[in-house]
C-alpha positions in Angstrom: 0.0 0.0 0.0 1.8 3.2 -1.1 0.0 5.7 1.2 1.8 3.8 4.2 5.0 5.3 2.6 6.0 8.3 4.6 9.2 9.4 2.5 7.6 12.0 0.3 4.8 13.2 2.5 7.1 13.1 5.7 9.1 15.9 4.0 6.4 17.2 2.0 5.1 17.6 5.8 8.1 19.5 7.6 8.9 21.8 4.7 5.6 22.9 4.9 5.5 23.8 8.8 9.2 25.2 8.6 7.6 27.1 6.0 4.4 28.3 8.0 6.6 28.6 10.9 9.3 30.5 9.7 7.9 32.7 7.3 4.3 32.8 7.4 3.1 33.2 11.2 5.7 36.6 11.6 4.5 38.3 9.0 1.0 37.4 10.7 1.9 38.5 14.3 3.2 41.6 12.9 -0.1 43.0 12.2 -1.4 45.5 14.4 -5.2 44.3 15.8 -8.1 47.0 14.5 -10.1 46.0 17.6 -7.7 46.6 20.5 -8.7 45.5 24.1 -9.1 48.6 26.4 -8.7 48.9 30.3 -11.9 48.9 31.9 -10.9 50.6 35.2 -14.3 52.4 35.7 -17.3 50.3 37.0 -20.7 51.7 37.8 -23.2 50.1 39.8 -26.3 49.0 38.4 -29.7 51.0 40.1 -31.9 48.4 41.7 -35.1 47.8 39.5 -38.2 48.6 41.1 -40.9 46.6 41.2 -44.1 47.6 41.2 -45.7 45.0 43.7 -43.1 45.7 46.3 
């Protein structure tokens, strides 16, 4: 059964992580996020509903 020959795909394989690893994800991580995260360091409290039957 030929598929259970790893020899090409084995390579095929790590040239194609080293490839994604080395090149691809950096130029990735290098882009600046449109949506950044901001402090949230005020907090109000919420106003108790009130109920009408109480």
């Amino acid at each position: 059964m030929p598929q259970l020959n790893p020899n090409p795909w084995f390579t095929i394989m790590l040239l194609t992580w080293f490839t994604f690893s080395l090149l691809i994800q950096p130029k990735l991580l290098s882009f600046t996020s449109t949506n950044s995260p901001t402090d949230k360091t005020t907090t109000t409290k919420p106003t108790p509903w009130t109920w009408p039957w109480t």
